[in-house]
N, C-alpha and C positions, 0 to 999 in steps of 0.2 A: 568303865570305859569300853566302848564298844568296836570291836576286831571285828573286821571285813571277814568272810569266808575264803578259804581257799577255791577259786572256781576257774580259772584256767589250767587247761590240758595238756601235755605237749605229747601228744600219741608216736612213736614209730615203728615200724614195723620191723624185727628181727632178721637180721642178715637174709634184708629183704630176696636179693636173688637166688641165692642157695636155700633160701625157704619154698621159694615157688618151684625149684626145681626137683625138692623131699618131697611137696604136694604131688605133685604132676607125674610123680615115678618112685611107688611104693616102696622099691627095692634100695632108695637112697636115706631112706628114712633110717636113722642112727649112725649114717655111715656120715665121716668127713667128708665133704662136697666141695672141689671148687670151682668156680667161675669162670671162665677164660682161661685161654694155655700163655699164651707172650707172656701176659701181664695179670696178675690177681684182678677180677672185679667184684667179687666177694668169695667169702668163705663162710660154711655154716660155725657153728658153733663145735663141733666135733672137730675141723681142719682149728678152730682159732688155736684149740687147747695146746696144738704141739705149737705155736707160735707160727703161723697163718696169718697175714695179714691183707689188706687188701693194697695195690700197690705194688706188691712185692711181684720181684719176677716170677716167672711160672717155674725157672729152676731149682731157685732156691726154694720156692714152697714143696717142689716134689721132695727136694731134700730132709726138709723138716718133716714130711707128714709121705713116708713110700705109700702109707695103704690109700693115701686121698683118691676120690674117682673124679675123675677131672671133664667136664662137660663145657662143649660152647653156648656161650650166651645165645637165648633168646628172647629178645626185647621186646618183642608182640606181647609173648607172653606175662611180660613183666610190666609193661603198660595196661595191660588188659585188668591185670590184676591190682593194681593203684586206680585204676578207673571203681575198679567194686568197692572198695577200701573208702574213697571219698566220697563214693556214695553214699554209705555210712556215716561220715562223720557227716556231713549235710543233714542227714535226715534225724540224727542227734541236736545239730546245732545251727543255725542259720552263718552264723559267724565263726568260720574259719579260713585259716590262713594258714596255705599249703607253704613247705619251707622248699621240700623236693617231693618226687615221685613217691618216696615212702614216709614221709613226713609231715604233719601240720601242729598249729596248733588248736585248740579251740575252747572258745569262750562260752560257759558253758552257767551264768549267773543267771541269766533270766528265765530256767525252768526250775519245777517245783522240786524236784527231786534234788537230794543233795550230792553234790559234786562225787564226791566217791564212789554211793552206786552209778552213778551216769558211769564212771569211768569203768565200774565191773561190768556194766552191761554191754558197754564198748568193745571190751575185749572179746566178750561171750560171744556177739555179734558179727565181729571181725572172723574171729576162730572158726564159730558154728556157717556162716555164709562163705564167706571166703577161702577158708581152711588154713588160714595164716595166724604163726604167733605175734604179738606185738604188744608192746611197752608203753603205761601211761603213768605218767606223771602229774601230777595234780597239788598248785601251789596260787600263791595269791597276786605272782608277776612270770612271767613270760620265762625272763632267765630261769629262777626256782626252778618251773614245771620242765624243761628242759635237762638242767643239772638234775632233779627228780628222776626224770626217764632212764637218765645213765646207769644212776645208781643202781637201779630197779633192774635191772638187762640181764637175762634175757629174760621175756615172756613174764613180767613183774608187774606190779601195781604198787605206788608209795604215794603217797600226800604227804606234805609237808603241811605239820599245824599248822595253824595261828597263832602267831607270837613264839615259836619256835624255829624261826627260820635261823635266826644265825646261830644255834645251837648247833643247827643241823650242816651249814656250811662251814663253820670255823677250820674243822678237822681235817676236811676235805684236800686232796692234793692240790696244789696249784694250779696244774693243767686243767681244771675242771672251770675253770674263768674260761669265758670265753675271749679268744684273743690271744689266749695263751700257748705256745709253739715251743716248742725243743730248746730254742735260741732264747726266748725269754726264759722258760724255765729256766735255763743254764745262768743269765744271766741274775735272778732273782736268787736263785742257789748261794751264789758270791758271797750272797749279803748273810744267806743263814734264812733266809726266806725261802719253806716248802710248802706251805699250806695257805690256805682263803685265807686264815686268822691273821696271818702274818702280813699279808697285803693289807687286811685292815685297820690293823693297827697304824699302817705305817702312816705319816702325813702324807698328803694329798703331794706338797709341794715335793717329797722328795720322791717321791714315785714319779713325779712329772722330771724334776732333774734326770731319773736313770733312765726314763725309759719315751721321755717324750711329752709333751702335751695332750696332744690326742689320745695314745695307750695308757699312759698315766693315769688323766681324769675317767678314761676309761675303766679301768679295772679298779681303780679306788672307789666309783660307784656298785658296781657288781659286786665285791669283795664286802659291802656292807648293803647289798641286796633293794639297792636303787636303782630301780627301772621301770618308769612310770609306762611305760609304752603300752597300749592296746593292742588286743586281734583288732588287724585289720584285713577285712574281703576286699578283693578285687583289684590292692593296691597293685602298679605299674611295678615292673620288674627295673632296677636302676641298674641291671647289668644283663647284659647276654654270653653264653660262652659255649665254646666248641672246642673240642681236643679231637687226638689221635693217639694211639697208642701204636710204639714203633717195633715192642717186640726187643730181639738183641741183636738182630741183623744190623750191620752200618747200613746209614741211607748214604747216597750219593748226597753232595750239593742242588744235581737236579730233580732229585726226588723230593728230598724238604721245600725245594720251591714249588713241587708240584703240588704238597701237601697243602699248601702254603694260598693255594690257589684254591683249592676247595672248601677250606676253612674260613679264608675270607669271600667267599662266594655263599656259602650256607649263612653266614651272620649278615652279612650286607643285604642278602634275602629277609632276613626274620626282619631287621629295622624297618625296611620297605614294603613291609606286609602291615606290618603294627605301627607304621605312619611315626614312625620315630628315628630320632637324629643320634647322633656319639660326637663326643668331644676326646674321650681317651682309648687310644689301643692298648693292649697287653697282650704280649707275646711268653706265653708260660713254658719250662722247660723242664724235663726231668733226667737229670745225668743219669750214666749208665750206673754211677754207685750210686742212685735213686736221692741223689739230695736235689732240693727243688729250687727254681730262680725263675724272676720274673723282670722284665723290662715292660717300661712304657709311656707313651710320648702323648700328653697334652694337645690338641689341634689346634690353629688358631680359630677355624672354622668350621661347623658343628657340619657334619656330613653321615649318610649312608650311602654313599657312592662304593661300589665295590672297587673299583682301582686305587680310590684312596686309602680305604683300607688296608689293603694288599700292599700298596708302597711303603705305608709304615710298618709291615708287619717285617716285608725284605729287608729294610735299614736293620732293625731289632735283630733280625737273625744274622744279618751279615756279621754284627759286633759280636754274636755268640758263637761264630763259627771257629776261632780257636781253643775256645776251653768246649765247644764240642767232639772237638778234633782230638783232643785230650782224654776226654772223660766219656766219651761216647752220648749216646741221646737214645730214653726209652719212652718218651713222650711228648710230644710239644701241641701247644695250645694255644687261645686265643681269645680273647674276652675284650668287650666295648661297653665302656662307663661314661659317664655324665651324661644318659640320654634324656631328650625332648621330644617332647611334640614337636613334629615335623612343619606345623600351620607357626610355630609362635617362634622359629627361625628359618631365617631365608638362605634358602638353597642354592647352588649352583646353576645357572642356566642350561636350554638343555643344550649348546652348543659348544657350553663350556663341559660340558658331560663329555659328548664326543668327544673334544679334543685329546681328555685324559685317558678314555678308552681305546682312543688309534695308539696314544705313548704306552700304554700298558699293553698292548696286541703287540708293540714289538719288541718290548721286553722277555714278552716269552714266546714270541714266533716258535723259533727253533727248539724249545721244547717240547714244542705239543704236535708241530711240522704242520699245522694247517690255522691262519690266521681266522678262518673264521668262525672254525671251533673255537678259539678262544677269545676271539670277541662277544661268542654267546654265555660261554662261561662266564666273561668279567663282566655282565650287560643282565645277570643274574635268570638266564632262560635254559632250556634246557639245549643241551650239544647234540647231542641226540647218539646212536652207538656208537659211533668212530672215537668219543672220547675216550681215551685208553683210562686203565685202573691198575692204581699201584698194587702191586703185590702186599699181601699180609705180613 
């Protein structure tokens, strides 16, 4: 019987920002590194050891790790450096599909060489040009190569046979599905379900009782390594998103709305650059004791209009402002799902545009004190310097 090769990749690159930051300043090299002061946005490998995480406040992590040297992001430099990176994998493979900035996968079956060396030489290549370490995984579906990489972390190489794949997932913790969260974990715990094997065994049908439809079928396919899906290049992004990070300071009411105004100003920009529509807001949040929530509202009418966005973001935060009030806010963010092509649904008039821009210009008149700075804001242009900047 004849077994397919393992020949997709899933490459990423090791605590990508704290690595480019050991690159770039010899004297960080072995020492815990982390990312950002308010909020973690990465830690190298040296900070994770004392329990470092990314997310985590900047206090606690000083806590955990006094000797970490703690530097501010810069993201020139960290794009600059994903730019060389996929360079690389391009010139490896025509087919890839980038997940994030240090991330892709890539399909790597149509060249002569066998999938393993491709992936050593990957690394060598990555290392020896870019100066970064990074993790490849190499399996005969997208999950596998993925789950692979984890395993493999940091600066690792694993492939997963042929015909040993569910040997190699059985044991594995549950969390290692994709889909799988703290709350599901907790939830499958109940049952005496900690590992893949135990999702796989279970029927289909009672996994959809506990946990849903959707996650059900979902993790019952994964759990027994069913994932037909390809690399695909160039496929359209089916979401966009923008965050802020708040730090520990309380914000006023009129500051999250000012947040509030920038974030759907940047997304309502990217739709109407890349000629595409939203049908769902999400308003993402992260309490001050870092547990995460999200709200979000369906449209009846597929829009990139920056006021509409903006109005649904206001509703969403209005209903969160007593468990804000509460629990405080070290995050909040903003994501738009179900998009289109902008040609294949019909848009708002542009008079019906105006109208919604004069109702949103007086929304927040009084916060910004000049209506037509912020009719350039919600109209996606630039305000030019009078628009004021929130503090850090």
């Amino acid at each position: 019987m004849f077994v397919s090769a393992p020949t997709i990749l899933h490459a990423d690159l090791d605590a990508f920002y704290a690595s480019v930051e050991q690159r770039d300043d010899p004297a960080l090299r072995g020492r815990p590194v982390i990312v950002g002061g308010g909020v973690v946005l990465a830690a190298s490998y040296e900070a994770k050891a004392f329990g470092v995480r990314t997310a985590m406040s900047g206090g606690q992590a000083r806590r955990l790790c006094p000797r970490a040297v703690v530097v501010r992001p810069r993201m020139a430099a960290y794009s600059a450096a994903s730019r060389a990176v996929f360079a690389l994998f391009r010139a490896t493979t025509p087919l890839v599909e980038g997940l994030s900035i240090d991330e892709a996968f890539l399909d790597v079956g149509g060249l002569r060489a066998a999938p393993d060396a491709v992936a050593a030489r990957l690394r060598r290549e990555v290392a020896g040009e870019v100066g970064l370490p990074i993790t490849v995984g190499v399996a005969r579906t997208k999950f596998l190569a993925k789950v692979a990489s984890g395993v493999a972390k940091p600066d690792g190489l694993l492939v997963v046979p042929p015909g040993g794949e569910l040997e190699f997932l059985r044991p594995l913790p549950v969390r290692r599905l994709w889909g799988v969260g703290p709350a599901t974990a907790a939830k499958l715990a109940r049952y005496g379900i900690t590992t893949v094997g135990g999702v796989a065994d279970m029927p289909e049908a009672a996994l959809v009782a506990l946990l849903g439809p959707g996650a059900g079928r979902h993790l019952h396919a994964l759990a027994r390594d069913h994932d037909p899906r390809p690399v695909r290049t160039g496929a359209r992004r089916r979401s966009v998103g923008a965050q802020r990070a708040l730090g520990n300071r309380p914000r006023t009411p009129e500051e999250l709305d000012a947040i509030l105004v920038g974030l759907a100003d940047r997304l309502g920009g990217r739709l109407r650059k890349g000629r595409r529509v939203c049908r769902t807001v999400t308003l993402r949040l992260r309490y001050g004791d870092f547990a995460r929530a999200s709200r979000s509202r369906t449209l009846p009418q597929a829009t990139a209009e920056t006021p509409v966005i903006l109005d649904v973001l206001r509703g969403l935060l209005a209903a969160a402002l007593p468990v804000i009030e509460s629990r405080g806010l070290t995050l909040v963010g903003a994501s738009l799902a179900n998009l289109h092509d902008d040609r294949a649904v019909q848009l708002a008039l542009p008079f019906e545009r105006g109208r919604a821009v004069d109702a949103a210009v007086d929304g927040v008149r009084d916060r910004f004190g000049s209506a037509a700075i912020t009719r350039a804001v919600l109209l996606g242009r630039d305000p030019g310097p009078e628009m004021p900047m929130l503090p850090d």
